[in-house]
Each structure stands twice: as C-alpha cells, then as structure tokens.
C-alpha positions in Angstrom: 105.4 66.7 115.1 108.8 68.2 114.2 109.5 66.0 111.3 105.8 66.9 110.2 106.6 70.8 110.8 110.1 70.5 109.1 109.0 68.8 105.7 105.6 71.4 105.9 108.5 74.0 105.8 111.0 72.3 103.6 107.2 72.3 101.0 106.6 76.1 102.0 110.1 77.3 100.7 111.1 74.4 98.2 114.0 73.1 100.2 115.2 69.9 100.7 113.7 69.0 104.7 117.1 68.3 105.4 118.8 71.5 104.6 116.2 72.7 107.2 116.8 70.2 109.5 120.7 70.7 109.3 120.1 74.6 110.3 117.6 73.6 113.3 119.4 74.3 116.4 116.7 73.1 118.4 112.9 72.4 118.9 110.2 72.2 121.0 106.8 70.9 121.0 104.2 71.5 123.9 100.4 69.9 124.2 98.6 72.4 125.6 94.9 70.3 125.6 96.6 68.8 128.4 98.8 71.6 130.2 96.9 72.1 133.9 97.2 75.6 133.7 95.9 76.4 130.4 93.8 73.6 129.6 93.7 73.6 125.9 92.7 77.2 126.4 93.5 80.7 123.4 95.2 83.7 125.0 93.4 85.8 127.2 94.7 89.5 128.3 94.4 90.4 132.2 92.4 93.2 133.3 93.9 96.5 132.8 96.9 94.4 130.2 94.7 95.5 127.1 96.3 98.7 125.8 99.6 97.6 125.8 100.1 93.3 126.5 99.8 92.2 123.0 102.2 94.9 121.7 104.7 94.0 124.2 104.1 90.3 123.0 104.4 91.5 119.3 107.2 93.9 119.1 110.3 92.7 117.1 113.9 92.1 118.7 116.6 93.8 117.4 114.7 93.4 113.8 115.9 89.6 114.0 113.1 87.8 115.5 109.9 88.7 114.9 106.5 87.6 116.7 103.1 86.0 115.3 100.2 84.3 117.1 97.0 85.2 118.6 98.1 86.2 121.4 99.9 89.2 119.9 96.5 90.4 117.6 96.1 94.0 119.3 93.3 94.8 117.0 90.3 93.3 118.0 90.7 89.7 117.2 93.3 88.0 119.5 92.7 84.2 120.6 91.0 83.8 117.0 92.3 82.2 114.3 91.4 85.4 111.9 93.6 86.7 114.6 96.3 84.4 114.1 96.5 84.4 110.4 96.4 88.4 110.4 99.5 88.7 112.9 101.1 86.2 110.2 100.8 88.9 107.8 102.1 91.3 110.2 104.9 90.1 111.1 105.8 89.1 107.2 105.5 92.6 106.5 108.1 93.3 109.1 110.5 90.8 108.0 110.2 92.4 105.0 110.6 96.1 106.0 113.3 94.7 108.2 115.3 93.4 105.4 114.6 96.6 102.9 116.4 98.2 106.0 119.3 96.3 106.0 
C-alpha cells in the first residue's frame, strides 16, 4: 500500500518514486474495516464537539503541516467524501497562503 501511495505521488508531482521514497522518513498504514473500535466506520463528532472539534482537527501547525480529511470538514459535510475532497482544497489553499507568507 506504500509502494502504491509513493508511485501515485511520484505520478501526481512528476518525480522519480524514488526521490520520494529517499525523502520518506516513515510510514504507516492502518485497516480500519477491521479496527474493533471503529469498524470500518467515517468520523463522527460527540455531542456538544460540533462548534469547535473539526476546527481543532483542521488547524495548521506552525504553517508546516497542514490537515485534510473528513473528519476536519466543519461545513456541513464531514464523514463524506464531498467532505473529504473539499478539505483537500482547503488545506491546498493554505499551503499556498502559507508559502506566499514565507
């Protein structure tokens, strides 16, 4: 699943897979279908967690790392995959306000 995720990457940004590889510091692959706790299951938000859970989840570090997923969609759509892609975007646009910053 790593190989697969490095040379999907390595297509994205038309590098060689290995110049990716040889910049990998680690990686880590979980199967959530067969986690006990989750069960395969999206994101959900505990009662009382919706005004601020999935903006704690999204917010930036330090303007280095930056956070997609479903889980951190605070608009409306999280544990969709219309959520998923649109936090994508979001945290693109980040990256690149980040960097204008810099």
């Amino acid at each position: 699943m790593i190989e697969r995720a490095i040379s999907s990457l390595a297509e994205a940004v038309k590098l060689p897979a290995n110049q990716i590889s040889n910049q990998l510091q680690s990686a880590y692959f979980h199967d959530w279908e067969s986690d006990e706790f989750s069960q395969g299951a999206y994101s959900y938000v505990l009662v009382g967690g919706a005004e601020t859970a999935q903006k704690d989840l999204a917010a930036p570090l330090e303007e280095t790392l930056f956070f997609a997923g479903e889980a951190t969609h605070y608009e409306g759509h999280h544990a969709t995959v219309h959520g998923a892609i649109a936090t994508g975007r979001r945290a693109a646009a980040e990256i690149i306000n980040a960097e204008g910053r810099g």
